[in-house]
N, C-alpha and C positions, 0 to 999 in steps of 0.2 A: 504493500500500500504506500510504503514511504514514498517508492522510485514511481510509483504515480503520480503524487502529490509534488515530489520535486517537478516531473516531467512537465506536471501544469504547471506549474510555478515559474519556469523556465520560457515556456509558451506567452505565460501572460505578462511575467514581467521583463521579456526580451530586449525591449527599448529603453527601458528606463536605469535599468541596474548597474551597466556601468556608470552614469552618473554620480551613481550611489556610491562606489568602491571608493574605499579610502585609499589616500596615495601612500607607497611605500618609499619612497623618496624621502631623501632629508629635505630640499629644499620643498616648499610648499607650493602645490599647485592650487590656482584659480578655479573655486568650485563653480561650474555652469549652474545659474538660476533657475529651478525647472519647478513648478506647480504639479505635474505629470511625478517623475521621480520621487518627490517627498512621499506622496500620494502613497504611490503603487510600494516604496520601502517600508512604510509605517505598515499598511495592510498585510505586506507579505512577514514583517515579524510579527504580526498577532496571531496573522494564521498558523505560523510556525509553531508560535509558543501553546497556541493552544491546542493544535492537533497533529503536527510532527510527529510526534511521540505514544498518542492515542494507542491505546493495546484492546487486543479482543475483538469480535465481530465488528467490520465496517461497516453494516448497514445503521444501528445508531448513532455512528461517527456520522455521514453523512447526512442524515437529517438534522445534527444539531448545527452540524453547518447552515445548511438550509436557511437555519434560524438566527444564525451568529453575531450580534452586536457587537461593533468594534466602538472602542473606546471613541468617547467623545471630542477628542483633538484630531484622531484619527476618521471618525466619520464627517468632520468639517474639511479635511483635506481631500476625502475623498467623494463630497457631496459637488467641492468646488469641480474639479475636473469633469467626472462623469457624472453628475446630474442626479447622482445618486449616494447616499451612505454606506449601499452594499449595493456595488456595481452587477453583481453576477446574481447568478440564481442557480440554485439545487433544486429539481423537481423529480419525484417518481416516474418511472420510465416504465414501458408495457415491457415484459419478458417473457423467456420461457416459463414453464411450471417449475419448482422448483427455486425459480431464480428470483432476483430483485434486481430492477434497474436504475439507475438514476441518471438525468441527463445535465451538464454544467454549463452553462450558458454567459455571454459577456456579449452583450448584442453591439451590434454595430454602432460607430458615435466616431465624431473629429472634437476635437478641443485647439483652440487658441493657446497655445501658453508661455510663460515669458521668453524673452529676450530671440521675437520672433520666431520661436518653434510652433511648430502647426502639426498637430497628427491628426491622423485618420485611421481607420481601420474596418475592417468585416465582422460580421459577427463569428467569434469564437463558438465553439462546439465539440464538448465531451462527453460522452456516453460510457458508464463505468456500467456492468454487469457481474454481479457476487451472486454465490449461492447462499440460501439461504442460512446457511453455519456458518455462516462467512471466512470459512474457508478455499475459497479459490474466485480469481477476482482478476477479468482483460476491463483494457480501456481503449477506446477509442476518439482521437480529435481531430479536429481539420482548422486550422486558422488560413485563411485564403490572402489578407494581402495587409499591411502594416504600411504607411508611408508617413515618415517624418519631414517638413519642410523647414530647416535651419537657417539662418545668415550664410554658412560657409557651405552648405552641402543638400542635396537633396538623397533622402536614404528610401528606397522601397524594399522591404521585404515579403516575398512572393511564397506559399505555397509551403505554411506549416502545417504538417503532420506529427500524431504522437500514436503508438503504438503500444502495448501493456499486456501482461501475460505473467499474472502472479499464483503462490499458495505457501498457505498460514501453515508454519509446520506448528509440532508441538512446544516449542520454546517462545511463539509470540514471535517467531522474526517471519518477515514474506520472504521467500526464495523467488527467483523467476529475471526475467529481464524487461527493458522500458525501453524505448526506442523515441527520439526526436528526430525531426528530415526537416528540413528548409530546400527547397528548391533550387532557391536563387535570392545574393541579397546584391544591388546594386544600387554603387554610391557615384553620386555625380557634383564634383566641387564646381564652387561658383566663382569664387574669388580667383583661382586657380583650374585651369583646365585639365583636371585630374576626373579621370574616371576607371571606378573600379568595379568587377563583378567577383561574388564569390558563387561558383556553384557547386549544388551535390553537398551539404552540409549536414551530418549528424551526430547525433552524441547516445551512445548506446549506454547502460550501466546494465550489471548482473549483480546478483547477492547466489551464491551457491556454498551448500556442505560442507566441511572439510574435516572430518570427524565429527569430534565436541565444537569445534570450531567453524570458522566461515573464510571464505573468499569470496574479496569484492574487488569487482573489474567494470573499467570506465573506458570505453572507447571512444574519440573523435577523429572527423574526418572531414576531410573538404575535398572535394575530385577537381577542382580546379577554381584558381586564382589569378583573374587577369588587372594588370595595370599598367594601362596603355596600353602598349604593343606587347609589354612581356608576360610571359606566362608561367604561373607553376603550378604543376597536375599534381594531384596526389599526396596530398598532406594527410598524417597521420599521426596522432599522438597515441598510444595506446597503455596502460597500466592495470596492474593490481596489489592490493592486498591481500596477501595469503594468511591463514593462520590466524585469524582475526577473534579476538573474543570481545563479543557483540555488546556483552550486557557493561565490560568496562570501557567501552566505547560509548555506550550510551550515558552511563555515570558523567565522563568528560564531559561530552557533548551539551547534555544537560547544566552541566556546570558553568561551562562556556556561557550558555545559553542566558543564566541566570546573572550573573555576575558581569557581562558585557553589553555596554550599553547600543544600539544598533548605528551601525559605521565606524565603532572605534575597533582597538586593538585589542585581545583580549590580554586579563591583567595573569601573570604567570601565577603571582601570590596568592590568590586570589581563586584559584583551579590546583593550588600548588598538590593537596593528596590526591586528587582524583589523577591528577598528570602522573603522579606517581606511581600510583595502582595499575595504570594503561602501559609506563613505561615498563617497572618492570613485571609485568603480564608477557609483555610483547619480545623481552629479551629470554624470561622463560620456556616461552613458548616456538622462537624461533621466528616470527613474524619478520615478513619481510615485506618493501616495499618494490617490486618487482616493474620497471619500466621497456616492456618488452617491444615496444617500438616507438620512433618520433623519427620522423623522414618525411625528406618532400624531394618530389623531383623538378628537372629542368633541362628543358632540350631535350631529353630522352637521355640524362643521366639523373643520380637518385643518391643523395647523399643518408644517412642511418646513423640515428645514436640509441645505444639498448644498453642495458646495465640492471645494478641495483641495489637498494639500500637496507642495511640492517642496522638493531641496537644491539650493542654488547652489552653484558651482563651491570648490574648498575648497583650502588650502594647505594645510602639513605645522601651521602654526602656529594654525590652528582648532583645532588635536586642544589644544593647552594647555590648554584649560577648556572647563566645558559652557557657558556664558556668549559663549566665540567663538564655538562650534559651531550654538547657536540663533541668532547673527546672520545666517549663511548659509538659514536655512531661511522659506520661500516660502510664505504659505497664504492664500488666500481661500476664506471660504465666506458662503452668502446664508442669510440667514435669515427667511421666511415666515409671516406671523402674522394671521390676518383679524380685524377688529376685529368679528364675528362671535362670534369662537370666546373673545375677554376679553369679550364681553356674556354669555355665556353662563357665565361663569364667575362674574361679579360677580353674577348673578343666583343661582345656587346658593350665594352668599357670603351673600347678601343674605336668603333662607330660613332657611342656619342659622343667621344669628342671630337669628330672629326665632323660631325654632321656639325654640334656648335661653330667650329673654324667654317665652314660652310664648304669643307672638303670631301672629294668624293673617291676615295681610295678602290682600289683593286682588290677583289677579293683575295689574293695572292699576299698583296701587303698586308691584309686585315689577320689572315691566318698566321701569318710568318710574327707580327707584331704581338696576336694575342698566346702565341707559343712563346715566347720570349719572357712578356710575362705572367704566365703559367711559372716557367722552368723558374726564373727567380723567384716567386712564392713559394714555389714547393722547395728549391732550393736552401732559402732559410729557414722553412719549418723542418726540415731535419736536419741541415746545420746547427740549429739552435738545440735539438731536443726532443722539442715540441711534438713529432711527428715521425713515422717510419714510412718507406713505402715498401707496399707488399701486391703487386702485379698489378702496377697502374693505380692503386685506391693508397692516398694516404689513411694513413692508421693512428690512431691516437688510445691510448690506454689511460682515463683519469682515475683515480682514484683517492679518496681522503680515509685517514686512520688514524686513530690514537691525535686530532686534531692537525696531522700534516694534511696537506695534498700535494700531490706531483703527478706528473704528466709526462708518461711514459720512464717512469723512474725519477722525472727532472723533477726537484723541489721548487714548490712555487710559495712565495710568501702571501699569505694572505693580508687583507686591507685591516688597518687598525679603526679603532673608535676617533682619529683625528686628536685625541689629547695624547696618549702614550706611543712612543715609537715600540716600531717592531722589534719582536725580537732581533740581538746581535745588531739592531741597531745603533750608530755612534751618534750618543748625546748633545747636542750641538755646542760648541766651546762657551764659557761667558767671558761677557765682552768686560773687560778692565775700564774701572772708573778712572779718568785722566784728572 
């Protein structure tokens, strides 16, 4: 039920959420002013807090949705935008015998909202069908077409699909998989003659067995990304969680939950046992975070990074700092690079600047120029280190342990907090009073 609920979640608050993310950045980014965004953030933490979590049969989960008042600062945000305090609607749906339906609705509407943004959109439409023990539970949605009009850009998103196939084991968790599709999103800038499509977009999640345990696995995808002229097919991030124990995940999670106000950071002190109980669970138990693919191609070459990450075994005295706590943590991953896919890139390097100069080179020159440099790039990355080559693909080995990282063996220092110099760093002299 969760990966349902995320799935609509995802669906409904697709435009607005980045807005919402907090920057990770030290310097401070310029928050965009959005009536739409507040809106749709406040809404999607009540719903969270209040049914995220929800255990036992979903069909009274869903009708008390139905009925759900959201808090009063929260239904004046969301009365401003859509015309409504509770935009959506939960209605009983016809079914088979046995079964119960419910259909989720967000009917069609445009809004004005500041700093010249303008949406639009279709009506949304979810159809969840449970048996009556509300043990096994598909969902189906359509959202046909989203269109944002900004100062810098004009955004349409075409052609959401969601997809749903769950069941309640005996422990209270859904097993099954969720499926999201977009179509196509294309973005067209105003101020700048930049235009982009993404198409073929989804984001898969599964929850499956793993003895006592669980495994969770997150797929995205994009089958092709144009901007301008260039293109790249096939992007793929792919991960999981093996070995996962659910109920101290949910402890955190919850914890998280309570203790974090919506958009900020959450406080380490603050979650500090329940982090504890999940860390060392997860070193016990062997837990891994496993990133079995992230690759994109170009021209018809395809670059590959796969790895993954473990905790080592932990004392009470890790939890003092984040600092201890990243010494214990395990990762290697490989990284794949054809010297192929950097000639093809130096070569398209190599064009636009000659198109800027308003020069029209030979395709002879253009090859000979972008193999030149190819060979020096690839040249210095294993010169340096950094890189091996192994039959045409550079290769790169990262890994961090016991708080090193290196690459391919090479020690790389990592970035300090800006007041302490690095390790074996030389203390800068002081300057004598005259």
């Amino acid at each position: 039920m969760k990966k349902l609920l995320l799935c609509t979640a995802l669906l409904v608050s697709f435009p607005a959420f980045a807005a919402e993310r907090p920057a990770t950045a030290k310097a401070p980014v310029a928050k965009i002013e959005s009536n739409m965004a507040e809106a749709v953030a406040a809404a999607a933490d009540e719903l969270e807090r209040n049914f995220y979590w929800a255990k036992g049969n979903p069909i009274p989960i869903f009708d008390k949705l139905a009925v759900f008042e959201f808090s009063a600062p929260t239904a004046a945000k969301l009365k401003t935008v859509f015309g409504s305090a509770r935009p959506y609607s939960v209605t009983r749906a016809p079914a088979a015998a046995g079964m119960v339906g419910f259909d989720i609705a967000l009917p069609a509407h445009s809004y004005a909202d500041l700093n010249e943004q303008n949406w639009s959109w279709d009506a949304l439409k979810i159809n969840v069908v449970t048996d009556e023990a509300g043990r096994t539970m598909t969902g189906t949605g359509t959202w046909p077409r989203l269109t944002v009009n900004a100062k810098s850009a004009d955004v349409v998103v075409n052609d959401m699909t969601l997809q749903s196939s769950q069941r309640r084991n005996n422990d209270d968790v859904w097993l099954g998989t969720a499926r999201a599709e977009v179509q196509s999103i294309d973005v067209t800038g105003k101020d700048k003659p930049v235009v982009m499509k993404m198409e073929g977009l989804s984001v898969t999640s599964e929850v499956s067995e793993n003895g006592k345990d669980y495994d969770i696995g997150s797929d995205v995808g994009i089958k092709l990304i144009t901007v301008m002229d260039e293109k790249i097919d096939d992007m793929r991030m792919s991960f999981r969680m093996t070995k996962l124990d659910m109920m101290s995940l949910e402890q955190l999670s919850k914890a998280m939950q309570k203790t974090t106000k919506p958009g900020a950071e959450p406080d380490l002190a603050a979650i500090g046992p329940q982090l504890k109980a999940f860390a060392k669970g997860m070193a016990a138990r062997g837990t891994a975070i496993e990133l079995t693919e992230m690759s994109a191609g170009y021209r018809g070459h395809r670059a590959l990074m796969k790895g993954h990450l473990t905790l080592g075994k932990t004392v009470d005295k890790d939890f003092n700092s984040t600092a201890a706590l990243m010494k214990k943590l395990d990762g290697r991953f490989e990284m794949r690079v054809p010297v192929a896919l950097v000639t093809a890139i130096a070569r398209n390097v190599a064009q636009n600047q000659a198109t800027k100069k308003g020069e029209t080179p030979s395709a002879e020159l253009l090859d000979s120029t972008a193999k030149s440099l190819a060979d020096m790039a690839v040249d210095k990355a294993t010169a340096d280190g950094y890189a091996r080559l192994d039959d045409g693909v550079l290769v790169s080995m990262v890994q961090f342990k016991a708080g090193k990282l290196t690459v391919n063996g090479k020690a790389i220092a990592l970035p300090t907090d800006g007041k302490k110099p690095a390790a074996g760093a030389k203390k800068p002299a002081k300057r004598r009073a005259k």
